[in-house]
OpenMM code with the backbone's topology and positions (N, CA, C; nanometers):
from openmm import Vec3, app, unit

residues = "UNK UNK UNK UNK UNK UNK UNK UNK UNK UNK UNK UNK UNK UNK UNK UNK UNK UNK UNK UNK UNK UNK UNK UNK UNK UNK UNK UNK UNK UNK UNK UNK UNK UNK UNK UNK UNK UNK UNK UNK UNK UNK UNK UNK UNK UNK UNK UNK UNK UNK UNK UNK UNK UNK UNK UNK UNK UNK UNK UNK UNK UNK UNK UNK UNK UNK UNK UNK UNK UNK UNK UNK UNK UNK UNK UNK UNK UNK UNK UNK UNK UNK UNK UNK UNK UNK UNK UNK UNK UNK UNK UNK UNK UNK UNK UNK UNK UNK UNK UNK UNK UNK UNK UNK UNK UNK UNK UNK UNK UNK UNK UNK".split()
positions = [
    Vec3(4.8587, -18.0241, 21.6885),
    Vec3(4.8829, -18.0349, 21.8307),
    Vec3(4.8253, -17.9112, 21.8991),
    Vec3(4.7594, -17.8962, 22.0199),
    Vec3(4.7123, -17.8110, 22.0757),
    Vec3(4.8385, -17.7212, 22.1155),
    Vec3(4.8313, -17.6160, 22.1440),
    Vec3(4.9079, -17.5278, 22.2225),
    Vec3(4.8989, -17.5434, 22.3694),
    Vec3(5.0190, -17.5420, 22.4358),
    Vec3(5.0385, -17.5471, 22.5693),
    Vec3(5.0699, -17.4190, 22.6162),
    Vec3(5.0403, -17.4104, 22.7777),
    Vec3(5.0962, -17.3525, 22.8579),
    Vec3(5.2583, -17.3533, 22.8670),
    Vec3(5.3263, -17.2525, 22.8965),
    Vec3(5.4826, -17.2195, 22.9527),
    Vec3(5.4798, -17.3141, 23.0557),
    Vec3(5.4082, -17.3057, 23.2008),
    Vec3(5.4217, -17.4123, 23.2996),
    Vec3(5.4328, -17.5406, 23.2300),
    Vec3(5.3692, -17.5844, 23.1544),
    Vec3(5.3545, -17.7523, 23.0842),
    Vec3(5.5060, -17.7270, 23.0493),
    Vec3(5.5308, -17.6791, 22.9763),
    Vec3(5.7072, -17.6787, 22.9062),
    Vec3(5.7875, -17.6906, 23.0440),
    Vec3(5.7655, -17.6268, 23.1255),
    Vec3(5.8600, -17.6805, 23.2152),
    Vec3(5.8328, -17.7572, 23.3296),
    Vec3(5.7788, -17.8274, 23.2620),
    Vec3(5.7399, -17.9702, 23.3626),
    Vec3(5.8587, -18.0772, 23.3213),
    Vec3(5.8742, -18.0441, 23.1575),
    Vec3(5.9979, -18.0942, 23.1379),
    Vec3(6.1181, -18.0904, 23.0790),
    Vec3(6.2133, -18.1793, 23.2053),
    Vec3(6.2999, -18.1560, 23.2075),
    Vec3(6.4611, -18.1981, 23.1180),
    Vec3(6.4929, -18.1383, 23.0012),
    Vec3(6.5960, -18.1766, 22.8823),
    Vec3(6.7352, -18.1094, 22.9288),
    Vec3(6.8133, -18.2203, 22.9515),
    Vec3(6.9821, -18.2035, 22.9662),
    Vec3(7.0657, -18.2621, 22.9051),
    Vec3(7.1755, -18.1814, 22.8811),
    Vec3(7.2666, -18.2309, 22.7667),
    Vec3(7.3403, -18.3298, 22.8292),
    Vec3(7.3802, -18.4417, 22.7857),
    Vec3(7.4730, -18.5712, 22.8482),
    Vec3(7.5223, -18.6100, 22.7345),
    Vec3(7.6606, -18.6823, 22.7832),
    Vec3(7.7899, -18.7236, 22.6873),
    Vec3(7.7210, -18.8659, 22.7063),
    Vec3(7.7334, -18.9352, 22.6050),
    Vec3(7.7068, -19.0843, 22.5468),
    Vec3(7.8583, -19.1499, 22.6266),
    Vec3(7.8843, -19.2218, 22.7169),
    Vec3(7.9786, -19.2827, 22.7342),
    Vec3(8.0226, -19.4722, 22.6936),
    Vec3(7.9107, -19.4896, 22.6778),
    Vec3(7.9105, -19.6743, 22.6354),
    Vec3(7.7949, -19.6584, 22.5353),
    Vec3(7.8318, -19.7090, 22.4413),
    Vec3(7.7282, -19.7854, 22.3796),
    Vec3(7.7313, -19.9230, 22.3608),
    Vec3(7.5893, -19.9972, 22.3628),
    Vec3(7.6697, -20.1513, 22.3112),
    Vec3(7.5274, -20.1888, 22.2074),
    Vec3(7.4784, -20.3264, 22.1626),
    Vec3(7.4235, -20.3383, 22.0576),
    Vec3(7.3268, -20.4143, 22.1873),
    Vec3(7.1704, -20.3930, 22.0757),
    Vec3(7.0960, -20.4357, 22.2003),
    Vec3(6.9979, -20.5486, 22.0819),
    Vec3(7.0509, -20.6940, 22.1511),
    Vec3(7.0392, -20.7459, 22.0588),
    Vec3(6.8890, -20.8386, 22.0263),
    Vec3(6.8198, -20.7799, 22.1772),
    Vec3(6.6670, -20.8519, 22.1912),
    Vec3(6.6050, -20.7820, 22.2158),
    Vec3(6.5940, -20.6533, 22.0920),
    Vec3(6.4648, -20.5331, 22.0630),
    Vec3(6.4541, -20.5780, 21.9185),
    Vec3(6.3061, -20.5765, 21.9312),
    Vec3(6.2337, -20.5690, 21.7827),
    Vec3(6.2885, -20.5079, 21.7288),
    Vec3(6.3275, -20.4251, 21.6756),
    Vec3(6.4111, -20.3406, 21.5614),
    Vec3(6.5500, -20.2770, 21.6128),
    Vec3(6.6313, -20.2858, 21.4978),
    Vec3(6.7907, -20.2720, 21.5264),
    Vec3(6.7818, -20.1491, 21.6580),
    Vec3(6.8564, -20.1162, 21.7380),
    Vec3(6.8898, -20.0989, 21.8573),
    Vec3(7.0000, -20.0847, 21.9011),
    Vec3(7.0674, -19.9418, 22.0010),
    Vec3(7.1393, -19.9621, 22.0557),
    Vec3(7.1228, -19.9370, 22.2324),
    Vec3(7.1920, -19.9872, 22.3146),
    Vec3(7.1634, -19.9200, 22.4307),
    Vec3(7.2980, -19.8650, 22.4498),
    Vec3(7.2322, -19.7046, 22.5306),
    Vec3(7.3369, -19.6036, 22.5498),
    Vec3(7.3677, -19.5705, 22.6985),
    Vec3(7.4749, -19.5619, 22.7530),
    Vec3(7.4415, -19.5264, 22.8938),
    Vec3(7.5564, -19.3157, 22.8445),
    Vec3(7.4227, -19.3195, 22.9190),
    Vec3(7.4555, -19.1328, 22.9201),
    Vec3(7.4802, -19.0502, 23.0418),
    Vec3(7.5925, -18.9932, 23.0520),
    Vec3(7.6349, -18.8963, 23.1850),
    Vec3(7.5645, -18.7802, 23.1915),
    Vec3(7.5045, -18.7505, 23.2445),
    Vec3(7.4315, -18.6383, 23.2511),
    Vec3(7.4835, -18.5416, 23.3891),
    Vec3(7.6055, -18.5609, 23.3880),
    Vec3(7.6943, -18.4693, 23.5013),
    Vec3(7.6060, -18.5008, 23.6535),
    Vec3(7.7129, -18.4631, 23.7546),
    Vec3(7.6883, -18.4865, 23.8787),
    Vec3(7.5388, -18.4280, 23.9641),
    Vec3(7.4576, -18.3686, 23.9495),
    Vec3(7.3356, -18.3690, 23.9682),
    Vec3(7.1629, -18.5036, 23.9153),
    Vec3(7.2255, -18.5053, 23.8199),
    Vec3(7.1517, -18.6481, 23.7712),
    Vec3(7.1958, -18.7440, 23.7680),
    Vec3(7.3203, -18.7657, 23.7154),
    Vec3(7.3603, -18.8983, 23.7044),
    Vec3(7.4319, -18.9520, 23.5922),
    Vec3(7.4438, -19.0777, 23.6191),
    Vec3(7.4372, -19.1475, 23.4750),
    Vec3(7.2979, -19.2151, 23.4291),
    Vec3(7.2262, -19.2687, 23.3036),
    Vec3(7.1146, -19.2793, 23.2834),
    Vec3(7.1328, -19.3647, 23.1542),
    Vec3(7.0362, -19.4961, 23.1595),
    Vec3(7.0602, -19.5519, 22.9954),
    Vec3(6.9114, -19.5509, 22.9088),
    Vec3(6.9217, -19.5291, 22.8408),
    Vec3(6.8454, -19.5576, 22.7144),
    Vec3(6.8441, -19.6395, 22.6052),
    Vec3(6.7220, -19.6641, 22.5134),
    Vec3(6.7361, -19.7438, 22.3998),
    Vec3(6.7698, -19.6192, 22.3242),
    Vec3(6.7759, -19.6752, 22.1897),
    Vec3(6.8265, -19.5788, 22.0804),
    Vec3(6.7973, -19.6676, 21.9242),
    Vec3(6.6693, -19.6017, 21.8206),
    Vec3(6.6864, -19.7305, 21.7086),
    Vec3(6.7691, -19.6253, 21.6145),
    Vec3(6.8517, -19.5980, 21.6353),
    Vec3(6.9283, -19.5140, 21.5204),
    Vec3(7.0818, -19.5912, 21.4392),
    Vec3(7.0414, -19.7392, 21.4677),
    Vec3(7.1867, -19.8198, 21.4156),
    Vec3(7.1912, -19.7442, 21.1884),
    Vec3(7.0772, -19.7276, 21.1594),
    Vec3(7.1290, -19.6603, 21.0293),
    Vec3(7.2331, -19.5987, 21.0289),
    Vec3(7.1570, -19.4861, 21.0965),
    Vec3(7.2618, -19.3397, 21.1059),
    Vec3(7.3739, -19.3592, 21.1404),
    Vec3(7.4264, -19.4206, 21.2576),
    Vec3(7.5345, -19.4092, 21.3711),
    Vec3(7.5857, -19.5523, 21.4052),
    Vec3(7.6798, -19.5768, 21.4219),
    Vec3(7.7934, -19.6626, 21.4303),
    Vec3(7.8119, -19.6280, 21.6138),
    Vec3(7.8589, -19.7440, 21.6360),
    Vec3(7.8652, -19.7359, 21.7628),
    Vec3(8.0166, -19.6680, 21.8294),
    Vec3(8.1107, -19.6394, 21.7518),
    Vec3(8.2341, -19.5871, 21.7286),
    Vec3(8.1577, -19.4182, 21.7350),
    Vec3(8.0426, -19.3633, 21.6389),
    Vec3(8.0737, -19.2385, 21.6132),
    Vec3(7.9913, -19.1801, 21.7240),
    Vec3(7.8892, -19.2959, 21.8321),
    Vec3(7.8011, -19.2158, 21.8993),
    Vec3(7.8993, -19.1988, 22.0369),
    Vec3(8.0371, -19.3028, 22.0657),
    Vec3(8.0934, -19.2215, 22.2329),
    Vec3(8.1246, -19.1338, 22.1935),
    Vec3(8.1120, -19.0847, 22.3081),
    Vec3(8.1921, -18.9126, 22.3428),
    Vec3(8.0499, -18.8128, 22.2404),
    Vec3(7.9432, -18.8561, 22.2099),
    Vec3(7.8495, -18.7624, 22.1330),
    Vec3(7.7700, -18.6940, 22.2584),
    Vec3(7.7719, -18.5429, 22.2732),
    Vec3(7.6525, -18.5245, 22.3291),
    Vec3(7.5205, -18.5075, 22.2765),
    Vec3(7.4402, -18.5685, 22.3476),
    Vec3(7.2872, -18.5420, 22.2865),
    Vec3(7.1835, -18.5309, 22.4296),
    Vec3(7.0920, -18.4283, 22.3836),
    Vec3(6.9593, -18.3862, 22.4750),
    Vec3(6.9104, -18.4844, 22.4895),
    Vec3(6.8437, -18.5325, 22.6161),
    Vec3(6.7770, -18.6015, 22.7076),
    Vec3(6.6775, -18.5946, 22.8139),
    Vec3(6.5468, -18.6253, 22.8012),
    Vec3(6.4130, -18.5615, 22.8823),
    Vec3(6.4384, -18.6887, 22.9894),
    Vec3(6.4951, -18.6242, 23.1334),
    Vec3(6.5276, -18.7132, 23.2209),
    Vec3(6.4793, -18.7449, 23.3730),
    Vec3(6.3351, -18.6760, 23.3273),
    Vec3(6.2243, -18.6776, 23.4400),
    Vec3(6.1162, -18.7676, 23.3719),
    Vec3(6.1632, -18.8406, 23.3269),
    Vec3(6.0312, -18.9637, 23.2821),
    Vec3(6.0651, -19.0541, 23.3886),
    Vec3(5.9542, -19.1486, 23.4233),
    Vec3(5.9801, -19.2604, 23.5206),
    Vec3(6.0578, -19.3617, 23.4324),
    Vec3(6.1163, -19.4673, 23.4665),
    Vec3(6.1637, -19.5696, 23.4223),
    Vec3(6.0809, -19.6606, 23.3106),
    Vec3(6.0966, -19.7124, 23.2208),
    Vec3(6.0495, -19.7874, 23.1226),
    Vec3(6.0842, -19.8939, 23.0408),
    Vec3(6.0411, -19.9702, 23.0862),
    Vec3(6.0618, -20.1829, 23.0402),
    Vec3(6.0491, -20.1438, 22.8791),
    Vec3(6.1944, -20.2100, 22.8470),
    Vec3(6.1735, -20.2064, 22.7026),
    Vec3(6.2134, -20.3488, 22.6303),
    Vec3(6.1341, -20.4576, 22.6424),
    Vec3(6.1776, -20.5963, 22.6267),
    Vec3(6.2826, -20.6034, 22.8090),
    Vec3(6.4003, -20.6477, 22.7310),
    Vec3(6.4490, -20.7109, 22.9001),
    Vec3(6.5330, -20.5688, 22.9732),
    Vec3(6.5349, -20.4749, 22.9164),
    Vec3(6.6038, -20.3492, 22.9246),
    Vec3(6.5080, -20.2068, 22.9899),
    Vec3(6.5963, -20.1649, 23.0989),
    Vec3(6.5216, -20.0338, 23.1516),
    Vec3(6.5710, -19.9405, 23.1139),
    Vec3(6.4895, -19.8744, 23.0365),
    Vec3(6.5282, -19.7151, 23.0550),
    Vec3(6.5150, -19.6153, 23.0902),
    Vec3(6.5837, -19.5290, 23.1400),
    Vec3(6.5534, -19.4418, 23.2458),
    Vec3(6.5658, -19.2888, 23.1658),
    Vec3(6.5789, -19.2546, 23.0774),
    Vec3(6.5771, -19.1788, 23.0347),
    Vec3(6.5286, -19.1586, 22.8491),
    Vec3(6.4840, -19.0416, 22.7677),
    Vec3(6.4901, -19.0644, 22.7245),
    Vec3(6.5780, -18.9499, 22.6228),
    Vec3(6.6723, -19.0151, 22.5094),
    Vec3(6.7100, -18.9198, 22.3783),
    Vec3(6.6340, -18.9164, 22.2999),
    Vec3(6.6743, -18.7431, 22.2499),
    Vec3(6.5984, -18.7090, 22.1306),
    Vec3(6.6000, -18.7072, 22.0272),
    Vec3(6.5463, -18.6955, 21.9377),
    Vec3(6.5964, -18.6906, 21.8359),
    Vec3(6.4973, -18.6634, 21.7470),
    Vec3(6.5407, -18.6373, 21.5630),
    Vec3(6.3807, -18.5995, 21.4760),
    Vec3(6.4016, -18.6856, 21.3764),
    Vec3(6.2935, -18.7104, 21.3254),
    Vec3(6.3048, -18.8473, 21.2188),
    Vec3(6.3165, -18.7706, 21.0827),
    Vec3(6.3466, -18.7924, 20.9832),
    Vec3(6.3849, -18.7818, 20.8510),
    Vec3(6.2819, -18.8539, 20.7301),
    Vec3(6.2965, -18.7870, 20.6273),
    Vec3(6.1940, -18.8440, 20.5519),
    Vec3(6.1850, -19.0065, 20.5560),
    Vec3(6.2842, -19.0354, 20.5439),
    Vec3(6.2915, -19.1884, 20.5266),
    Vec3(6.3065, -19.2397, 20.6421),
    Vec3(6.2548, -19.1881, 20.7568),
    Vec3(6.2053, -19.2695, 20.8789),
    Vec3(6.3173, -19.2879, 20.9858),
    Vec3(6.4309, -19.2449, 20.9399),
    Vec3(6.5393, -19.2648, 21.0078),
    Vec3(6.5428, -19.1717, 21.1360),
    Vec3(6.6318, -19.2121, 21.2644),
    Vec3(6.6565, -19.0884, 21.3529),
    Vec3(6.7583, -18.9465, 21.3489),
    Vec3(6.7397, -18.8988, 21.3554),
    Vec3(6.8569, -18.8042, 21.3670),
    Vec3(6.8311, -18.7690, 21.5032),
    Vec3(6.9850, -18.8218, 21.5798),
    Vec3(6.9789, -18.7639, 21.7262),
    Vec3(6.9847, -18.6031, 21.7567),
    Vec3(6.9195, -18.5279, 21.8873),
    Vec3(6.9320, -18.4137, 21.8550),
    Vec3(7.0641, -18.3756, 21.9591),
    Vec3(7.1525, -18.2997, 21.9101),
    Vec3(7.2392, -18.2704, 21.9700),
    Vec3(7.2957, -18.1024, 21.9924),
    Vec3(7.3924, -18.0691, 22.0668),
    Vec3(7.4389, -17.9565, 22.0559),
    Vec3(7.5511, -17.8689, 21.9755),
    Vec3(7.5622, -17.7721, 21.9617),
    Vec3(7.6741, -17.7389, 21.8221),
    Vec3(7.8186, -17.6752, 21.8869),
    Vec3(7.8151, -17.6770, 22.0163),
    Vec3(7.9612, -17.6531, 22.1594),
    Vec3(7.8986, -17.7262, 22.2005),
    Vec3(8.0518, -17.7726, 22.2667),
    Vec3(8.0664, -17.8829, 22.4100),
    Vec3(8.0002, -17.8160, 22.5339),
    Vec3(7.8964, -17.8399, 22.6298),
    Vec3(7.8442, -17.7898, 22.7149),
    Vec3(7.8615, -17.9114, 22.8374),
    Vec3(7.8818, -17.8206, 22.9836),
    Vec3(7.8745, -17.9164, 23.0812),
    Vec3(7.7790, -18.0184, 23.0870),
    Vec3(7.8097, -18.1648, 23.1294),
    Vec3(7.7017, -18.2247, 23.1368),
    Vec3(7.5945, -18.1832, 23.2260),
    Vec3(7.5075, -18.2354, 23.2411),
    Vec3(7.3662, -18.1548, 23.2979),
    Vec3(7.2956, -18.0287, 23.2401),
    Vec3(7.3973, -17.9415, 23.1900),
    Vec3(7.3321, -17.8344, 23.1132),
    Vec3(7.1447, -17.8569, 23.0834),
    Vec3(7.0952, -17.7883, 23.1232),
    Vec3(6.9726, -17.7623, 23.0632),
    Vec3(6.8941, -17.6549, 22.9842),
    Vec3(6.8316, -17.7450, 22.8962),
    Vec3(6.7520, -17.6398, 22.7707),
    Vec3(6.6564, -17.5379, 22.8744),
    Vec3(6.6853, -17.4236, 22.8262),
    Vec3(6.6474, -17.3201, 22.8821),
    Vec3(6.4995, -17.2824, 22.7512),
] * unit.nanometer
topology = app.Topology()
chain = topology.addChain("A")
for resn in residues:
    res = topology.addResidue(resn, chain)
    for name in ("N", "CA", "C"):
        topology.addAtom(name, app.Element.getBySymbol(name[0]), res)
């Protein structure tokens, strides 16, 4: 990957948000959940896809916070918009690991 500029890095924008609903999203090509995420009173609330049904149970992802790049425009994903997106890093075996924080931080918090 090329090296960027500092300005490019902060073009975008990653905030921590609490997972408040999840439900099963059952007309995406590959297992799927959709998440709707609070990202505290400056942004909003915001939903996303998520293919991490391996890892995570839909029980262990409420109340999870995880980082979120929430200056992307909106994006058609089959019949579902998402407006944001989570992060996360994949694992040898292809799986997601969401990326999250290690303290509870206000929602909105942003990666500095």
């Amino acid at each position: 990957m090329p090296d960027i500029k500092w300005a490019d890095f902060q073009k975008v924008d990653i905030r921590v948000g609490t997972i408040i609903d999840v439900q099963d999203f059952v007309e995406a090509k590959r297992p799927a959940f959709k998440l709707t995420v609070d990202f505290g009173t400056e942004i909003g609330i915001k939903k996303s896809s998520a293919q991490v049904t391996e890892l995570y149970t839909k029980e262990s992802l409420l109340g999870k916070q995880v980082l979120g790049v929430v200056n992307f425009p909106p994006k058609q994903i089959g019949p579902f918009m998402s407006e944001c997106l989570i992060t996360g890093l994949h694992r040898d075996d292809g799986n997601v690991v969401l990326a999250t924080v290690d303290m509870v931080l206000p929602n909105g918090a942003k990666l500095a």
